[in-house]
N, C-alpha and C positions, 0 to 999 in steps of 0.2 A: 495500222502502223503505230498510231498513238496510243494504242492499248499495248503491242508488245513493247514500247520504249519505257513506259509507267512500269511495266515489269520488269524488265533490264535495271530501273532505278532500285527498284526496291529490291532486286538481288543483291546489286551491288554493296546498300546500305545494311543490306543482314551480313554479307561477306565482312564491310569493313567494320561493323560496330563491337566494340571492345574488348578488340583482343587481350587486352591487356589492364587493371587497376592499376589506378596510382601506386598503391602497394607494392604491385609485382612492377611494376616498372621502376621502383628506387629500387629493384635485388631484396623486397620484401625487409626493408627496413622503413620505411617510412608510410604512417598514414592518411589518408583522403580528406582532404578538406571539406567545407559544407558545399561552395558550390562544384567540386570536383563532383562530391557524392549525389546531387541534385540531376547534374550536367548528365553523368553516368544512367543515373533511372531513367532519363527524359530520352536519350538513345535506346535504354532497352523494350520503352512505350513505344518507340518511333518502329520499333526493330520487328516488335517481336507481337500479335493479336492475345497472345494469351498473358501479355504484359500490361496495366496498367497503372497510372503514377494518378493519384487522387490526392488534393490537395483538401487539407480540414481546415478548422479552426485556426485564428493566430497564437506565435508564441510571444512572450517578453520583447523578442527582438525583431516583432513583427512580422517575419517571415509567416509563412502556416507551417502547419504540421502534416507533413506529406505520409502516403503509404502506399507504397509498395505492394499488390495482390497482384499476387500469381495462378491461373486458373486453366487450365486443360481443355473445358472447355468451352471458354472465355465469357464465360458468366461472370459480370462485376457487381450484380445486386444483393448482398445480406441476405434480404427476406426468400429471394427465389431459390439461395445457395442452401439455406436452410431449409426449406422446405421438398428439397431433392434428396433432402439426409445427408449432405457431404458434410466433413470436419471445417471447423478455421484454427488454424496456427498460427495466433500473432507475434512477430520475434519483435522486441522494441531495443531499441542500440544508441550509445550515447550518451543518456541518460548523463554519466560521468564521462564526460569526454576525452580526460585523460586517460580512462579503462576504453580503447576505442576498439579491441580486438575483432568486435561484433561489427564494427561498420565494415569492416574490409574484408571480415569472410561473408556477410550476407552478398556485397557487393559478387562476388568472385560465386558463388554459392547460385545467385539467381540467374547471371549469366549460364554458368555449368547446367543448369537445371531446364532452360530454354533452350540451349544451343543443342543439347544430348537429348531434345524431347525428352525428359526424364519426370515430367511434371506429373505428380499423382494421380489418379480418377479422383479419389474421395476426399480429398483433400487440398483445400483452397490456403494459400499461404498469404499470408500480409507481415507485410516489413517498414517496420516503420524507421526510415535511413539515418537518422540523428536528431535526436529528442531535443537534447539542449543548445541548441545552435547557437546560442551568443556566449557559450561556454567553448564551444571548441575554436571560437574566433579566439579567445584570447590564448594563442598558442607559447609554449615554451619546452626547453628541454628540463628543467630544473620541480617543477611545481610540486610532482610524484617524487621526492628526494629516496624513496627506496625503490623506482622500478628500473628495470634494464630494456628502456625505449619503447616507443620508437624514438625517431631523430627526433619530431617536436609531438606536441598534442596539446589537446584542451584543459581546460581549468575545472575541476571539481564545481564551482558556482555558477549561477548564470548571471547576467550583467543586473538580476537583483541581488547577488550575493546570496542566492538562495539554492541549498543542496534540493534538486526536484526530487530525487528517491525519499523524501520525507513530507511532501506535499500533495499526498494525494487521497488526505480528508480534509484537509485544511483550505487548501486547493488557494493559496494567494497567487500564485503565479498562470496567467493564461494560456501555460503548457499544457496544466494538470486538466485547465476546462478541455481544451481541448483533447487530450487523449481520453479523457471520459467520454468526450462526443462519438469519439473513435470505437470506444471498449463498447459502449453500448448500441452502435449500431451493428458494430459487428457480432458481438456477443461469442468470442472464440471460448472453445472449450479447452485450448489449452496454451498457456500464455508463455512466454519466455524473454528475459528481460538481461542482455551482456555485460558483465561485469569483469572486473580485475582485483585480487585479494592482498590486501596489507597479511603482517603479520609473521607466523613461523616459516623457515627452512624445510623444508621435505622434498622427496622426490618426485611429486606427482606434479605435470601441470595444467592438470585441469582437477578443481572442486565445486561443489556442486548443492547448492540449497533447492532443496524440493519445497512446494507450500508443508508446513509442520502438518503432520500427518494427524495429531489429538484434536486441532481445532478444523481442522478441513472437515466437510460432510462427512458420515461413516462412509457411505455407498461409493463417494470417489475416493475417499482413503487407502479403504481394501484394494480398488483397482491400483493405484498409487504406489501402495506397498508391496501386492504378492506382483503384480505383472509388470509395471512399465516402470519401476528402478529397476528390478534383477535385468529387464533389459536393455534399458539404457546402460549398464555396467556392465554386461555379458560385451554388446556391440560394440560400445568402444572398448574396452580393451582388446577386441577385434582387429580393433581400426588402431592399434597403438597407442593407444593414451587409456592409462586404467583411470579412473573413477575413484575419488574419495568423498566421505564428505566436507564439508568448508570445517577448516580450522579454526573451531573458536575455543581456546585454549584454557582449562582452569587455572594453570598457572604459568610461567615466563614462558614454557616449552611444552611443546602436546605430550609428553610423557608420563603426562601424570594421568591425562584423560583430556578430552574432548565433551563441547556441550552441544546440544541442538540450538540451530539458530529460532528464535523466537520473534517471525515475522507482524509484528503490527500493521494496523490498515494503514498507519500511514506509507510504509513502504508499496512499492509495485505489487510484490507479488501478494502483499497482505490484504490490498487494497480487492486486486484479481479472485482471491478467496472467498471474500464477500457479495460476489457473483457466480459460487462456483463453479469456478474456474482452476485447473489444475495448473499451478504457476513452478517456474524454476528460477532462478537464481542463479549460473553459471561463473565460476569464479576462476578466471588462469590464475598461474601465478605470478606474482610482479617479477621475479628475481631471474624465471625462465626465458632464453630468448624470444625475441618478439616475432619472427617467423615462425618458431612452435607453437606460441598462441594461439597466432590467429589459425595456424592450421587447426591445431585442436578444437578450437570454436567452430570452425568450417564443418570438422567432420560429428560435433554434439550436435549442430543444425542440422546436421544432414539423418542422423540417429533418430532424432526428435521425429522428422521427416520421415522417414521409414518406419517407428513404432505407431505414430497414428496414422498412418497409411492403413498397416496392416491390423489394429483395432479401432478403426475409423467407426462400427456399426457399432461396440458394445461402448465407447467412449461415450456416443450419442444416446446411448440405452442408459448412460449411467448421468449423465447431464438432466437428462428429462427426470428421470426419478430423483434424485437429488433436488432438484426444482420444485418437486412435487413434496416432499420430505420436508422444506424448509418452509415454503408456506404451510405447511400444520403445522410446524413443531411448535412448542409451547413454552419450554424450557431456553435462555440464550445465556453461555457464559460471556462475560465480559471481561475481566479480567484472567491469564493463567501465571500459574507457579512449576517451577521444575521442582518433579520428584526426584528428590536426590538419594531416595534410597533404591534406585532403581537404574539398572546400568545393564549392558551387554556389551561384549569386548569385541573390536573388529580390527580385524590386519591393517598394521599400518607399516609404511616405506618412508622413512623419515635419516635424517641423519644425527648421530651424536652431536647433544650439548653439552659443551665443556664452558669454563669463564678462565680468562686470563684476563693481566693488568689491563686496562684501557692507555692508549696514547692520551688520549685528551684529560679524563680525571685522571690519572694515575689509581684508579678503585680497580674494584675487579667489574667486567662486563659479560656479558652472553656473548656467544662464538658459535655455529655450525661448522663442525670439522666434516665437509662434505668428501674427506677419504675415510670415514668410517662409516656408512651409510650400514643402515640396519633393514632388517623388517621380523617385525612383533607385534603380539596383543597388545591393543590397549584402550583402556576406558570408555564405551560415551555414554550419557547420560541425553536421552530423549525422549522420556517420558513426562509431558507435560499436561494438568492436572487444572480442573477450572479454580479460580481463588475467588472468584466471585460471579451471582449468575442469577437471571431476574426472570421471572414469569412474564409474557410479554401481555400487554394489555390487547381489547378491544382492536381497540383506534390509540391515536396520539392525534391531540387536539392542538394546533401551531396558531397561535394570533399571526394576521397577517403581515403583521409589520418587520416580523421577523426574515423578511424579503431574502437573503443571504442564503437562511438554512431551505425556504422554497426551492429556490433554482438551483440548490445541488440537489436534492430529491428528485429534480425534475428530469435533472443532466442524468440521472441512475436510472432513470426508466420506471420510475416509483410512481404507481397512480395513486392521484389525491381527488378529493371530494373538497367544494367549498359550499360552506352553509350560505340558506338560500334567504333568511333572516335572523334577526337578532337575538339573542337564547342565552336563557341562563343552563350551566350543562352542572350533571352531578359528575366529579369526575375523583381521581386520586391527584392530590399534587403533591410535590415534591419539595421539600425544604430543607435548602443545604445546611448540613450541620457541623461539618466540619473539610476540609482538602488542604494538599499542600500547594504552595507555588515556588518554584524554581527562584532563586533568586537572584537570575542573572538571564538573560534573553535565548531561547533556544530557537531557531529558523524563523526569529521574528516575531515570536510571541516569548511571554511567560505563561511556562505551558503549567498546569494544575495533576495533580495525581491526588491518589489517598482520597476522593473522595467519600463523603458518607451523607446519606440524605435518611429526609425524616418524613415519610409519606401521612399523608392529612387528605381528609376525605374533605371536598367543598360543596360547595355551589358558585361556578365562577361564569362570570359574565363575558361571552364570547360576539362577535360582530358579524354581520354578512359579509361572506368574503374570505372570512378565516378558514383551515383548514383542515379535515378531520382528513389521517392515513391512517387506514386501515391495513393491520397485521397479520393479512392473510397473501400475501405475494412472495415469490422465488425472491426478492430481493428485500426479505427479512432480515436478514442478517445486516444487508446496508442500514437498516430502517434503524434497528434495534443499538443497533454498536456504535448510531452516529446521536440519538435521540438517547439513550441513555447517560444519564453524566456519570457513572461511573464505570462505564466500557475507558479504556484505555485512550484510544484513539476518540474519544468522544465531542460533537461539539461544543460539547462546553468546555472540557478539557481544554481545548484548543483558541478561547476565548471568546469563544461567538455571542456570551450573554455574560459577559463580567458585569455589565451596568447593574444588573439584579442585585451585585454583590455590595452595593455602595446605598445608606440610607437617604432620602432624599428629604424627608421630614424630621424636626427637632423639636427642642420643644426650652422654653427660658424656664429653667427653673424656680425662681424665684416667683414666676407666678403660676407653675403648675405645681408648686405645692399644696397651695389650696384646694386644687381640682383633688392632690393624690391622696392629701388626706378625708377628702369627702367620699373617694372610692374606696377608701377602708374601711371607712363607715359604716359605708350600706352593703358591703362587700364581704363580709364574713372569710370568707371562702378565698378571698384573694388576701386577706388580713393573715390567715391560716398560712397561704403559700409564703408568704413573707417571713414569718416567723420561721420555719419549716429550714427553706434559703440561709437562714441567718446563723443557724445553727449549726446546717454543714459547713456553713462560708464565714468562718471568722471578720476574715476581712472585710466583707460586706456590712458585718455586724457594727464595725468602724468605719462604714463608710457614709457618708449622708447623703452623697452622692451616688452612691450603687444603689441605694435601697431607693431613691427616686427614678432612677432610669429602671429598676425592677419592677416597679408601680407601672412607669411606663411601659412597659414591654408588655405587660400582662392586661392591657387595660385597649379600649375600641380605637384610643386615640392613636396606638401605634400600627403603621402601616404592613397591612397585609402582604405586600407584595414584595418585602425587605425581606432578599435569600430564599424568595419564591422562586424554583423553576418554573417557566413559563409555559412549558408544554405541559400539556395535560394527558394523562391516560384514563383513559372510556373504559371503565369495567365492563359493564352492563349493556346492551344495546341503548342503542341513543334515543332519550326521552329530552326530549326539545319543551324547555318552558320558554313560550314568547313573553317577553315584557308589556 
């Protein structure tokens, strides 16, 4: 009798669990708070076996970072899900809490997919229900001053003031650790991350940033390109919502042309790339209403869901070889540039731009006259080309002190080796020779670009403990693009070894004159260099003070390590001199 009333309970509780989101119960105007959307998974766990709620790592605002796996047949292990050949599908929502359209169609989405038994065979989905929670706490109608609702939503920051879609090589925020913790135990082959687009007037309300096809693997490219856009666009326009790509506009109005977006690792899907991982970018539009959104997002999930469903095996055929591809390859661009002599025109559904006076300046302003809606060619430009690209070394040899850059290596799934004694190593260093820095604080740092380094072959003394990574792993790309300082997203870029940048030894002139005239002395050859200097450098030739710190610079007493990078790159296999 106690066994059929445990079943009568648990009928009951699948009958009555969630009929309805917060969503649909405002008349789809309004969306799910954090613990609305918490309360919501924690029903469809209780509800449903093929339902699980896994809670990760903490964020900023202490909570963890929950997800969402949805599994047919109720497998919740990674390594066993993997090893039966099924897909993972990670959709991640929130991020921008303002853009919330993704928390309340995954919400609406995972119900529909449990309740219709609709759940894949080969395919495991994970949801992760709102990335930035102490962002979408700080709710209002106003924050998004160009979108048309919901009634309220979250704040673009989180309660550090910190944009996360730009954190995640930098990783200050204990979001970014933990959805790394997430990315790599899962290891999804194809990622998807909900957004909402600023910007031009047009008729479409869904756009759509794929990982950039030039910097993505070739082998997941081709699939990328020829198979799983044409059907993602075929299917929804299916489904009602045609497919564009994201409007990022050469000039006021897309009419002139459209450019590819040019994803860096700091972004999600940039970051996603560097595990290749086929990432998207899903973008409504702010100006569209807020129940088409989220529909549209509803049924791109539900798309996504359906194409790797039905190329779940060759996805898999194409991840492994890719994997295999990156750990040899030899060549890594770090920096790209768009080819701007290079273009293809694709249909576009946009409306006429006209300017008339402004109320506020009385100037002229931009206007969509959406009673003259058009559709025509027009420009994009997405061929993007490396600017710069390094032969990858050996190994890369990390002192240990550099603790920071370790446990992101570690959080990526990057095997390291630590020497097992003291050793002087022959290696390449790096010595920067010139970068620029922002002159005003970008997500918390002063971020660096333009670098240019000056490689020197040493003999550098390395300690037990330190670290040699070897550059032979699927996760080359992470290794390569975070370890090189002039990859874009780089940690140096990002500040992780500014100290380098600052001399910490001087020296009183007035009595290393004596020293620098005695190095001239017996120095020919540095006596040469001086002259030499003074000739192209007028001003040096006037200076008595340049021409001693020139003595100094060129001389044993100035410090090796001033605008030394600190990693090292292993050419050669590793010959270990003990001290």
């Amino acid at each position: 009798m106690r066994h059929l009333y445990l079943i009568f309970l648990a009928c009951l509780s699948m009958q009555g669990f969630g009929q309805q989101t917060p969503f649909e119960k405002s008349q789809k105007k309004a969306t799910a708070t954090y613990p609305e959307v918490i309360k919501y998974y924690q029903e469809l766990d209780a509800a449903y076996p093929q339902a699980k709620l896994i809670s990760y790592g903490p964020t900023d605002f202490g909570e963890p970072l929950h997800v969402l796996v949805l599994s047919k047949n109720q497998n919740f292990e990674p390594k066993q899900i993997r090893k039966q050949d099924k897909r993972i599908l990670l959709i991640n929502n929130g991020i921008h809490p303002g853009e919330p359209e993704g928390i309340d169609a995954s919400m609406m989405l995972a119900r529909d997919l449990l309740k219709g038994k609709k759940l894949p065979e080969d395919v495991v989905i994970c949801i992760i229900p709102l990335y930035n929670i102490d962002g979408s706490y700080n709710r209002s109608s106003t924050s998004r001053a160009n979108q048309n609702g919901p009634i309220a939503y979250g704040f673009r920051g989180n309660s550090r003031n910190l944009d996360l879609n730009r954190d995640f090589i930098k990783t200050d925020s204990r979001n970014s650790a933990s959805f790394q913790q997430i990315f790599n135990i899962w290891k999804p082959e194809v990622f998807v991350d909900t957004h909402t687009s600023n910007g031009a007037d047009y008729q479409y309300t869904m756009t759509l940033i794929p990982t950039q096809k030039d910097k993505l693997n070739p082998t997941l490219s081709a699939y990328l390109t020829g198979q799983m856009l044409p059907s993602l666009y075929k299917q929804m326009a299916a489904r009602g919502y045609e497919l564009i790509p994201y409007i990022n506009s050469i000039e006021e109005s897309p009419d002139a042309g459209i450019t590819g977006f040019l994803e860096t690792a700091r972004f999600s899907t940039g970051y996603a790339a560097l595990h290749n991982a086929i990432s998207f970018m899903p973008e409504t539009h702010m100006l569209k209403a807020y129940d088409k959104r989220v529909d549209a997002t509803y049924k791109l999930l539900q798309t996504y869901i359906d194409v790797v469903a039905r190329d779940a095996k060759v996805i898999g055929q194409n991840k492994r070889k890719a994997d295999e591809q990156v750990a040899a390859q030899q060549a890594f661009p770090l920096e790209w540039k768009l080819n701007k002599a290079v273009y293809d025109s694709i249909l576009f559904k946009g409306y006429t731009a006209n300017q008339r006076m402004s109320d506020v300046s009385e100037l002229g302003r931009l206007y969509y006259a959406r009673n003259e809606p058009y559709t025509k060619y027009i420009k994009q430009w997405n061929k993007f080309e490396p600017a710069v690209s390094v032969n990858k070394p050996l190994a890369y040899v990390i002192p240990k002190a550099w603790s920071r850059v370790i446990e992101l290596l570690k959080l990526n799934g990057v095997a390291l080796q630590q020497l097992t004694a003291d050793a002087k190593l022959d290696l390449e260093m790096y010595y920067i020779k010139d970068y620029k820095t922002t002159s005003s604080p970008y997500e918390g740092h002063y971020l660096h670009s333009a670098v240019t380094v000056k490689p020197v072959k040493q003999s550098v003394q390395f300690y037990k403990g330190d670290y040699l990574v070897y550059v032979n792993q699927p996760q080359n790309r992470y290794i390569v693009e975070t370890l090189e300082p002039q990859a874009t997203d780089s940690f140096f870029n990002w500040n992780f070894f500014d100290s380098i940048l600052s001399q910490k030894e001087h020296f009183s002139a007035y009595v290393f004159e004596d020293t620098a005239a005695q190095l001239l002395k017996d120095n020919p050859e540095l006596r040469n260099l001086l002259e030499q200097e003074k000739l192209k450098n007028p001003e040096m030739a006037n200076s008595a003070a340049a021409q001693l710190q020139f003595v100094y610079k060129n001389s044993a007493y100035y410090e090796k390590t001033h605008l030394r990078y600190p990693v090292g790159r292993l050419m050669e296999p590793l010959q270990v001199r003990t001290n």
